[in-house]
C-alpha positions as CSV (number, residue, x, y, z in Angstrom):
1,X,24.6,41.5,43.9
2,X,26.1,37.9,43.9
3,X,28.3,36.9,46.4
4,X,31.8,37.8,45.7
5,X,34.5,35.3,44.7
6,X,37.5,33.9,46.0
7,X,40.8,35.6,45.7
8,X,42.0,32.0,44.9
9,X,39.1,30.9,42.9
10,X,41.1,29.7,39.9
11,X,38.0,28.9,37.8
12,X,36.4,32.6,37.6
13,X,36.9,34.2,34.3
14,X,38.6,38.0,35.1
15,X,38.2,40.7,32.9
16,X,39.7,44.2,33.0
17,X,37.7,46.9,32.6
18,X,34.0,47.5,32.4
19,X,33.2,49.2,29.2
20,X,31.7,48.9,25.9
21,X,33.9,45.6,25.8
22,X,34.6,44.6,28.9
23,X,31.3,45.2,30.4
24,X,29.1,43.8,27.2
25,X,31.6,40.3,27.3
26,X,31.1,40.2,31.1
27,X,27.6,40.3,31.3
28,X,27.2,37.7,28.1
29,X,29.6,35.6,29.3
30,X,27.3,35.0,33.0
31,X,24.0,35.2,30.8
32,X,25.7,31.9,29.1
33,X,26.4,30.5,33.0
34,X,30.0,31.2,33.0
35,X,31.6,32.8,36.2
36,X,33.2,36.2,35.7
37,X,35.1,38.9,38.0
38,X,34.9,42.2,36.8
39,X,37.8,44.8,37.7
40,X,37.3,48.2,37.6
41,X,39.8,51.2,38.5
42,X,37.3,53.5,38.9
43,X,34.2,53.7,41.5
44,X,30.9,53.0,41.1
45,X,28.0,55.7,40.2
46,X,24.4,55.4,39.6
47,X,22.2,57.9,37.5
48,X,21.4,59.9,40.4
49,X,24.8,60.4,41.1
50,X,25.9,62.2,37.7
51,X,25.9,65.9,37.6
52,X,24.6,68.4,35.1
53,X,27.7,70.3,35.2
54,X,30.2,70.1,32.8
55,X,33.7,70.7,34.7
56,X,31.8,69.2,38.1
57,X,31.1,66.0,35.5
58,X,35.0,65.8,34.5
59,X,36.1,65.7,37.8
60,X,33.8,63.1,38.8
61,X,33.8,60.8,36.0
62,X,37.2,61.3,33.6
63,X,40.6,59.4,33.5
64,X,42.8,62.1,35.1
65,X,45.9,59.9,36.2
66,X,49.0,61.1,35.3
67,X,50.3,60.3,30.9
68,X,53.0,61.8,28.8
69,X,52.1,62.8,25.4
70,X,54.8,63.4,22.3
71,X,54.5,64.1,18.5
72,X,53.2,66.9,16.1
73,X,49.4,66.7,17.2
74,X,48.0,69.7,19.5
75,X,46.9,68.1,22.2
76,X,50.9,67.8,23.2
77,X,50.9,71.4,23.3
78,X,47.2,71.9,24.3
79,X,46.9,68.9,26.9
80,X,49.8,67.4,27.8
81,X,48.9,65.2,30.8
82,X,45.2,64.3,29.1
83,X,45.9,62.7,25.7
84,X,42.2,61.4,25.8
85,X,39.2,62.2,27.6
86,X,37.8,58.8,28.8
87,X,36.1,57.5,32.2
88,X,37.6,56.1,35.2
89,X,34.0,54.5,36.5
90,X,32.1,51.1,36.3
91,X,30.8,51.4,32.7
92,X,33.7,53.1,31.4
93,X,33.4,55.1,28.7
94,X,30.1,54.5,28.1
95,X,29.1,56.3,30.4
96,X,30.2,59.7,28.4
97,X,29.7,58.4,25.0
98,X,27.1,60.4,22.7
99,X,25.4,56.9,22.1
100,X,26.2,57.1,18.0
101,X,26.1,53.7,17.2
102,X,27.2,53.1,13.0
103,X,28.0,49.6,11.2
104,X,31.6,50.0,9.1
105,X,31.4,50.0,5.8
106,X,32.8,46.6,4.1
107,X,35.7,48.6,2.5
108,X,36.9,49.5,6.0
109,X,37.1,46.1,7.4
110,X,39.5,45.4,3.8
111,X,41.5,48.8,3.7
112,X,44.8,47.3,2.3
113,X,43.2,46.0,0.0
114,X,40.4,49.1,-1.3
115,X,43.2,51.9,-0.2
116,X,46.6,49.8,-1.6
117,X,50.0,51.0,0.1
118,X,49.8,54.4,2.0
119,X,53.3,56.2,2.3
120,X,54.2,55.8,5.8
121,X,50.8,53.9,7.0
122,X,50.4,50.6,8.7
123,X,47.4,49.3,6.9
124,X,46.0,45.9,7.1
125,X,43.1,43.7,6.5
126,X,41.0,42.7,9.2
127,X,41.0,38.7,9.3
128,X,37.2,39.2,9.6
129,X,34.9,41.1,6.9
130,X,31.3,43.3,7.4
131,X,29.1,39.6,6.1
132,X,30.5,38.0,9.1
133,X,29.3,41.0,11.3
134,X,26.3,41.0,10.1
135,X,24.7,39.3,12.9
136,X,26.3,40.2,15.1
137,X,25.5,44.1,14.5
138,X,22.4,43.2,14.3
139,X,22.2,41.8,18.0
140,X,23.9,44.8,19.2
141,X,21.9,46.6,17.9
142,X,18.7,45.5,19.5
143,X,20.6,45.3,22.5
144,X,21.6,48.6,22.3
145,X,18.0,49.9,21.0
146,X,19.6,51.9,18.4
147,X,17.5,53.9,16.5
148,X,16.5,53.3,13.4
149,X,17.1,49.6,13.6
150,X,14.6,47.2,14.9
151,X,11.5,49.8,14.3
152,X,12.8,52.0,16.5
153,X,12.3,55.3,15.6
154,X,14.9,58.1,15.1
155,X,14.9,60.9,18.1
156,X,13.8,64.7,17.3
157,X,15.5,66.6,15.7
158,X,17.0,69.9,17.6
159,X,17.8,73.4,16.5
160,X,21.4,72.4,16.1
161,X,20.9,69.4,14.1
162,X,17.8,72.0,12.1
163,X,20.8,74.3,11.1
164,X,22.9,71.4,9.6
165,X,20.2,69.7,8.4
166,X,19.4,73.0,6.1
167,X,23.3,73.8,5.4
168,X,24.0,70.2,4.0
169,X,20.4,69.7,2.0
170,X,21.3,73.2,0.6
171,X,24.9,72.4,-0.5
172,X,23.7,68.5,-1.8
173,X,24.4,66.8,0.7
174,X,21.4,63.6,0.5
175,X,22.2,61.5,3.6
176,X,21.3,63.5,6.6
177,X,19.1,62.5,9.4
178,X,18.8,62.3,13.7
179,X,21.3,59.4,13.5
180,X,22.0,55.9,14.6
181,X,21.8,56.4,18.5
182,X,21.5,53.8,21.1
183,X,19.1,56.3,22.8
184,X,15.4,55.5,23.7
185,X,13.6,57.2,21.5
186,X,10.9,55.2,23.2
187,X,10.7,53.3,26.5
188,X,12.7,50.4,26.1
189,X,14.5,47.6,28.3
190,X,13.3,48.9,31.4
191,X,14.5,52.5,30.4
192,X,12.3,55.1,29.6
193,X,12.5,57.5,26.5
194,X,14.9,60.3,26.0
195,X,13.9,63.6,28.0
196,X,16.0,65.8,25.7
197,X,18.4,67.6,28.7
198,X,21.4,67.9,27.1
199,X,23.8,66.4,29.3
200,X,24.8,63.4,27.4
201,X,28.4,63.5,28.0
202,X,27.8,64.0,31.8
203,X,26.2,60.2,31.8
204,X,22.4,60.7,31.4
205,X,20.9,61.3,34.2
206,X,17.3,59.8,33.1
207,X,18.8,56.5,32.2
208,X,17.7,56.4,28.1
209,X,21.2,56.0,27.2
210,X,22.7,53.0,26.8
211,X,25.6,52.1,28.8
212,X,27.1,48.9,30.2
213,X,26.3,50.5,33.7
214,X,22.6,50.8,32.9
215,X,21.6,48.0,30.6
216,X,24.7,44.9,30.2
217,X,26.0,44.7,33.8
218,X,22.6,44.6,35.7
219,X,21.4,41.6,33.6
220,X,24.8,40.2,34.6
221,X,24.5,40.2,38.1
222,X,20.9,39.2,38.0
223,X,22.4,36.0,36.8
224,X,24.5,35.7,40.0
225,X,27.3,34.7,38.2
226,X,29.3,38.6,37.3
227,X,31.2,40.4,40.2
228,X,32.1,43.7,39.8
229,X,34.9,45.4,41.6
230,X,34.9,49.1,42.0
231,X,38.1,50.8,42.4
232,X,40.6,47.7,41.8
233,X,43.2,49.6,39.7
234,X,44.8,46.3,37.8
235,X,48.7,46.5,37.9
236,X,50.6,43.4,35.9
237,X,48.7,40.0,34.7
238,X,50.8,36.5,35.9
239,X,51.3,33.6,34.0
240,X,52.9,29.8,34.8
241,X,55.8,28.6,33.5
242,X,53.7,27.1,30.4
243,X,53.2,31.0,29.7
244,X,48.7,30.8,30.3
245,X,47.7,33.4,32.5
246,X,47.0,32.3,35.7
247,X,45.9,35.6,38.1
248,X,45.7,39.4,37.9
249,X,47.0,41.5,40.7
250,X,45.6,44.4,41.4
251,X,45.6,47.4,44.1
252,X,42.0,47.4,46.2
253,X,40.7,50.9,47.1
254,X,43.0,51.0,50.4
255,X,46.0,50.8,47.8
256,X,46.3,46.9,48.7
257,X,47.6,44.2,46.5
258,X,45.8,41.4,45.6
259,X,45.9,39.0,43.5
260,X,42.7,37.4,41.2
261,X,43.5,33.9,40.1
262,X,41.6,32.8,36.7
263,X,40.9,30.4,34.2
264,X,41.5,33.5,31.6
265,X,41.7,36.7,31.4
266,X,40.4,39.9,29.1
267,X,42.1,43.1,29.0
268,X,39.6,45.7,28.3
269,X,41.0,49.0,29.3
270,X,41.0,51.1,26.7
271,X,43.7,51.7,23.9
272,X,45.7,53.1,26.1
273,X,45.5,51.2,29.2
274,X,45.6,47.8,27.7
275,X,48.8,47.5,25.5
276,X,50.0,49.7,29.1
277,X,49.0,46.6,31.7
278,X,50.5,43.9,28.8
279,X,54.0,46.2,28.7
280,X,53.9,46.3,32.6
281,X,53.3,42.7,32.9
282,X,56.7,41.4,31.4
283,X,58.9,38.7,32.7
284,X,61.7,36.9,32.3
285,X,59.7,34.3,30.0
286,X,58.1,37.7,28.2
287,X,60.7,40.4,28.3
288,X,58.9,42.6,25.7
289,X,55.6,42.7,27.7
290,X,52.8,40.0,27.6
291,X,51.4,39.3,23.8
292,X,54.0,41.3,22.5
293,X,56.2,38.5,20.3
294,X,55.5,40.9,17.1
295,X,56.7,43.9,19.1
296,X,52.9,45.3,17.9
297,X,51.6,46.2,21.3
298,X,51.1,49.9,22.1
299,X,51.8,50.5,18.0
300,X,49.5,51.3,15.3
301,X,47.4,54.2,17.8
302,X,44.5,55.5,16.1
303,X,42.2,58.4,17.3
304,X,40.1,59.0,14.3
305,X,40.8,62.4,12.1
306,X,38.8,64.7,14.6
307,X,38.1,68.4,14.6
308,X,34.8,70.9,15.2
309,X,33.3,73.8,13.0
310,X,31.2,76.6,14.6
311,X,28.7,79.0,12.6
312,X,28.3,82.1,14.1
313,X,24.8,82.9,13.0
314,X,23.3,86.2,13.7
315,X,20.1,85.0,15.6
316,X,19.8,82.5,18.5
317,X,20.4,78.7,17.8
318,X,20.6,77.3,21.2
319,X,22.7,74.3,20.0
320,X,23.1,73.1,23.8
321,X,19.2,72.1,24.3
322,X,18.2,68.6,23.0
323,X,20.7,65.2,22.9
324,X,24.5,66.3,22.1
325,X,24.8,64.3,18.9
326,X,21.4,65.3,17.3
327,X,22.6,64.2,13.7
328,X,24.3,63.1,11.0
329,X,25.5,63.8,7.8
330,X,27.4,60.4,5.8
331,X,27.9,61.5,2.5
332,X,31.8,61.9,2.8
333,X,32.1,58.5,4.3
334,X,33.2,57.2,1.5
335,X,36.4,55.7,-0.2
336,X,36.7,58.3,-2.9
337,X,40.7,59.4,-3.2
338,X,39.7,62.0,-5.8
339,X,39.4,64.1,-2.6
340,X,42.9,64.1,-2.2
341,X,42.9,61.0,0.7
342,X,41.6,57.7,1.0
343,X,39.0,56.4,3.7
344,X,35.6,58.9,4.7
345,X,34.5,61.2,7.0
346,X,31.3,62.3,8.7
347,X,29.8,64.9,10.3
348,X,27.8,64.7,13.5
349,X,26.3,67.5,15.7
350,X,28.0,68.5,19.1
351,X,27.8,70.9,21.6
352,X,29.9,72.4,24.3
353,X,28.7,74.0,27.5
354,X,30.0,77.4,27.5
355,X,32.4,76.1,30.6
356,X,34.1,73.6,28.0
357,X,33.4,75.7,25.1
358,X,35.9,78.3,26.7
359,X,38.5,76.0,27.4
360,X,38.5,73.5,24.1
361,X,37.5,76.3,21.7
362,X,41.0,77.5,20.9
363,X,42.8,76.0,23.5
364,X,45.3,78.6,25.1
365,X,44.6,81.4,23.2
366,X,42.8,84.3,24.1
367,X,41.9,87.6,21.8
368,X,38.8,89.2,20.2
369,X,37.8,86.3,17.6
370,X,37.7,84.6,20.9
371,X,35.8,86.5,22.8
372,X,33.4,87.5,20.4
373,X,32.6,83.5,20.0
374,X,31.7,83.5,23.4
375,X,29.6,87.0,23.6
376,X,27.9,85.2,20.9
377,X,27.8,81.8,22.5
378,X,23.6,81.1,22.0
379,X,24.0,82.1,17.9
380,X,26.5,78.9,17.7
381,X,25.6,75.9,15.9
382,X,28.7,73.4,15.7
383,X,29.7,69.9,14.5
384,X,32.2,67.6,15.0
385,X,34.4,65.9,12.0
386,X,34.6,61.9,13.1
387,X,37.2,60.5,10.1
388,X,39.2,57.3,9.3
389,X,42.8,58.0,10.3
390,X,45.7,56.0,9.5
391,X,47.4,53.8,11.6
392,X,51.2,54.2,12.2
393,X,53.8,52.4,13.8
394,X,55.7,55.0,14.9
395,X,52.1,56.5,16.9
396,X,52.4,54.5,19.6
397,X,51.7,53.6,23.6
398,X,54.8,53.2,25.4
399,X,56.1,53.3,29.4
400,X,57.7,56.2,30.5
401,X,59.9,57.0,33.0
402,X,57.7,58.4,35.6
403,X,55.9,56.3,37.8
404,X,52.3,56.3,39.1
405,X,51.2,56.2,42.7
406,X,51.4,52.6,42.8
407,X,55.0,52.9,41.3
408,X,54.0,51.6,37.8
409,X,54.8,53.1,35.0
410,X,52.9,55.6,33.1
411,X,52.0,55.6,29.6
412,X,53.3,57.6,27.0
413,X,51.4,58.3,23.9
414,X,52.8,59.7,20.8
415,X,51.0,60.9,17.6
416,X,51.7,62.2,14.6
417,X,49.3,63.0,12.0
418,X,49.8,61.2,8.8
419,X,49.5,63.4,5.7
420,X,46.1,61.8,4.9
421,X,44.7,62.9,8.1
422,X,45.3,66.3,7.5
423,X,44.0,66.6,3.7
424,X,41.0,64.7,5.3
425,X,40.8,67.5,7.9
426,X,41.0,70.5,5.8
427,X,39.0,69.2,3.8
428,X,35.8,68.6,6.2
429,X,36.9,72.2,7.2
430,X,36.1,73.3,4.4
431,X,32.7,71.6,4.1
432,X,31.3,72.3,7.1
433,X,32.0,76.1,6.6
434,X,29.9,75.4,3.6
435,X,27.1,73.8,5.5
436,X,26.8,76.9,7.8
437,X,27.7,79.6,5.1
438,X,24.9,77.9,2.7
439,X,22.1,79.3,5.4
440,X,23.9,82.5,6.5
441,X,26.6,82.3,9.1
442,X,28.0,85.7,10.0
443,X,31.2,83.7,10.2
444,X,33.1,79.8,10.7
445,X,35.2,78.8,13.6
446,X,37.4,75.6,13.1
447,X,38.6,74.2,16.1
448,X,41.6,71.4,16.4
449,X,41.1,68.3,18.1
450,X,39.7,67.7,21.4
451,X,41.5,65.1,23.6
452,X,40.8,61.8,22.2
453,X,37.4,59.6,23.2
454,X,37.7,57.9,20.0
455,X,41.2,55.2,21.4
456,X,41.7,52.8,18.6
457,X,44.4,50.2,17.5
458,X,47.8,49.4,19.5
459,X,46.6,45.7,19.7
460,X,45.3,44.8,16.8
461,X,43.8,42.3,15.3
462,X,45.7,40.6,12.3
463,X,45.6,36.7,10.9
464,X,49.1,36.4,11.1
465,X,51.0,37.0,14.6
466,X,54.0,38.6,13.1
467,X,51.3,41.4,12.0
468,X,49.1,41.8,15.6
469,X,48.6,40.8,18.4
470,X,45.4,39.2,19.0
471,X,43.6,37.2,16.2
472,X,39.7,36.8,14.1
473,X,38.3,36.4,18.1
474,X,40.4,38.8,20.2
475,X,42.6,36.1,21.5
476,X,46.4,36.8,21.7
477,X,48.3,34.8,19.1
478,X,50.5,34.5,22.0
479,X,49.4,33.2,24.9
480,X,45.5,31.0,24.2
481,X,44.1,32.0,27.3
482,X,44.4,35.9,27.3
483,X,42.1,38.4,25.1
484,X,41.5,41.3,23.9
485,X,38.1,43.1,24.6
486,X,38.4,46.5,23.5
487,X,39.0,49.1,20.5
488,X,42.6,48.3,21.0
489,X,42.3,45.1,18.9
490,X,40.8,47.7,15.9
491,X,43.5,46.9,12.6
492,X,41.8,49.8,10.9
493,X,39.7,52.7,12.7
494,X,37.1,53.3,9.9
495,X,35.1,56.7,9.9
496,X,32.3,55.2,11.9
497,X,31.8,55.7,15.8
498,X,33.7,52.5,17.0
499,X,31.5,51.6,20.2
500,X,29.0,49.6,18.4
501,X,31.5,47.7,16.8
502,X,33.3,47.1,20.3
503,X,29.6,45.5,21.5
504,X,29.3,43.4,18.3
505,X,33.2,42.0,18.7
506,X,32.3,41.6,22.6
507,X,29.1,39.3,21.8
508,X,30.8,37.5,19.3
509,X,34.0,36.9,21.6
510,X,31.6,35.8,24.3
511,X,29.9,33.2,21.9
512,X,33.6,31.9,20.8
513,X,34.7,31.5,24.8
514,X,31.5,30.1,25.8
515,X,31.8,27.3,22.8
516,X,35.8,26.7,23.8
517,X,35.2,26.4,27.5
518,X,32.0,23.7,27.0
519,X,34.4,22.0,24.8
520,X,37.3,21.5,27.4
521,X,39.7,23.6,24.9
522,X,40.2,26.8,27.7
């Protein structure tokens, strides 16, 4: 580990949060010989430390302060207090991620332009496009060791991915296979292959998974130059009367202020964590919150157009055994509004333990249908529905009344589902009933949303600064030496898994910092 840093070492580049962003810009940035502080709210755990137990896992691993939640969606009725299920650990939450790792398509990247003007939607071009991402996908991708890429080859198919893979073929469906996954399908970067356990969510306990915690922060400290700092819950960000940021303050692991100077800062916390900490860091100078000149922070909150479908099949499928997200099938991804919505969806295998399966299969609700899902529990194949939602204005992050433990105050999220979201829904109901139907199921379970691991949006990214709030390199339009690390600078969600994008944008940021700080311009 390298010697920690100064509180008042004003030259250290301080990032918050230690995820798919914050992490992957953190370790590039001391790789390119630049000095970086890390700050983490949650603690540190190794592989050996995660447990094969679902509930056991939560507890160990997930975000559980205190939010509010408003709006239509079910999880204000279902979940109140847990609007998304992320991780409060170093890694973030790539330590829970499935490890599905998809380029957007270049439509997504232009949706105001491919989609035109959605009835009560927020949508907007992203200032950069796919042919510019190339590249950088690419060296994520080998990074990452995603499968498929690279001459990597794909993982094994289990018996839940076997069931869809039958259903979709059968109903003509073409683009169906193990998936994208930034899992070793072979032993790679010091990590050995995949042993198939099944705990994927839990954080992967023989290492083949990618996560920032495993494979990006290591390399970083071996440089010397990347300090992370477990358990330093980040409460406002200070600037100087020219209005750069010039020091973060957080609260140690005693619950003790401190305060972090720096030569610039990166908020990556999550979608809903970030626009909270810029909100929370407002001043006289900034009286709407930090970056906020366009009133955009906390807005535009996307969580992708989620949802599961079960087959109850009348012979054991064992959907648990084997990686979580054994599969894929793309077909619907496309921009085809002759479905009755624009933007794609896709479907992707998941399983529940039957600990989780009983609480997130029809959350509070109890009754035969119910039951006989769980006396049937080893006949269920499922899959999850991962689809482009719209952004809003009006779904936003905002500060509620009610104060945390460190007498901040807590975020409020509020969603509604747009109309499209919910044609898009029914509609990948409806087809993954088919899937299962098309080889037999006794019967089809949908299941609403799950609290949200896909965060997206609520500081986006936009080439004008009336439109966002950080520009083409995550950098706030308002303040030049403050960024934006995370999915929260997302204009558009697209129907892929967004983590792989969040690594390409982190690399690229970490080039565009590098080549600004050699040239005396941060």
């Amino acid at each position: 580990m390298p010697a920690p840093y100064e509180l008042n070492d004003d030259s250290v580049f301080v990032i918050v949060g230690s995820g798919a962003g914050g992490g992957t810009l953190g370790a590039e940035l001391a790789i390119k010989g630049i000095d970086v502080v890390v700050l983490e709210a949650g603690k540190r755990h190794e592989t050996w430390d995660f447990i094969n137990d679902e509930w056991d896992s939560f507890a160990q691993l997930a975000w559980g302060d205190k939010r509010m939640t408003s709006g239509s969606w079910d999880i204000s009725r279902t979940f109140p207090n847990l609007p998304a299920w992320i991780v409060k650990s170093v890694g973030g939450s790539t330590v829970h991620w499935a490890g599905a790792s998809l380029r957007f398509q270049e439509h997504e990247f232009k949706t105001r332009t491919h989609y035109g003007e959605v009835k009560d939607a927020n949508l907007l071009d992203w200032p950069i496009d796919l042919k510019e991402m190339e590249p950088w996908y690419a060296k994520a991708e080998d990074r990452m060791g995603v499968t498929r890429t690279n001459g990597i080859p794909g993982l094994p198919g289990n018996n839940n991915f076997k069931v869809l893979e039958a259903g979709a073929k059968k109903i003509g469906y073409k683009e169906v296979h193990t998936g994208n996954m930034a899992i070793n399908s072979q032993p790679r970067d010091d990590r050995g292959s995949c042993l198939q356990i099944g705990f994927c969510f839990q954080g992967c306990k023989s290492g083949a998974k990618w996560s920032t915690l495993v494979s990006e922060i290591p390399k970083g400290e071996a440089t010397g130059r990347l300090e992370v700092r477990p358990e330093s819950h980040v409460l406002r960000i200070e600037h100087d009367a020219s209005g750069k940021v010039t020091a973060v303050v957080y609260a140690d692991a005693q619950g003790v202020e401190q305060r972090q100077k720096a030569r610039a800062v990166a908020v990556a916390g999550n979608s809903i964590e970030s626009p909270r900490l810029l909100l929370n860091s407002k001043s006289s100078m900034f009286p709407d919150g930090l970056a906020n000149s366009s009133g955009q922070v906390g807005r535009n909150y996307m969580r992708h157009t989620t949802g599961s479908v079960y087959g109850v099949f009348d012979k054991p499928v064992h959907m648990y055994r084997g990686t979580t997200m054994a599969g894929i099938v793309r077909d619907e991804a496309r921009h085809d509004p002759s479905r009755g919505f624009v933007g794609g969806y896709e479907f992707e295998t998941l399983s529940l333990g039957l600990p989780f399966m009983a609480a997130f299969l029809d959350p509070q609700k109890w009754g035969r249908d119910f039951a006989d899902a769980m006396d049937n529990y080893q006949n269920l194949a499922g899959l999850w529905i991962v689809g482009e939602d719209m952004p809003c204005e009006t779904n936003r992050i905002t500060l509620a009344e009610e104060k945390d433990k460190f007498g901040m105050p807590v975020a409020s999220v509020h969603f509604d589902d747009h109309e499209n979201d919910t044609a898009m829904r029914n509609h990948a109901y409806k087809q993954g009933s088919a899937i299962y139907e098309a080889v037999g199921a006794l019967r089809s379970i949908h299941t609403p949303p799950y609290p949200s691991t896909h965060n997206l949006g609520t500081n986006r990214m936009s080439e004008n600064a009336r439109d966002g709030v950080v520009n083409r390199f995550g950098q706030t339009h308002d303040i030049p030496n403050l960024f934006v690390s995370d999915g929260s600078q997302f204009t558009t969600g697209a129907a892929e898994n967004p983590t792989l994008t969040i690594v390409s944008l982190a690399l690229r940021q970490a080039d565009h910092i590098a080549g600004r700080m050699s040239r005396g311009e941060l």
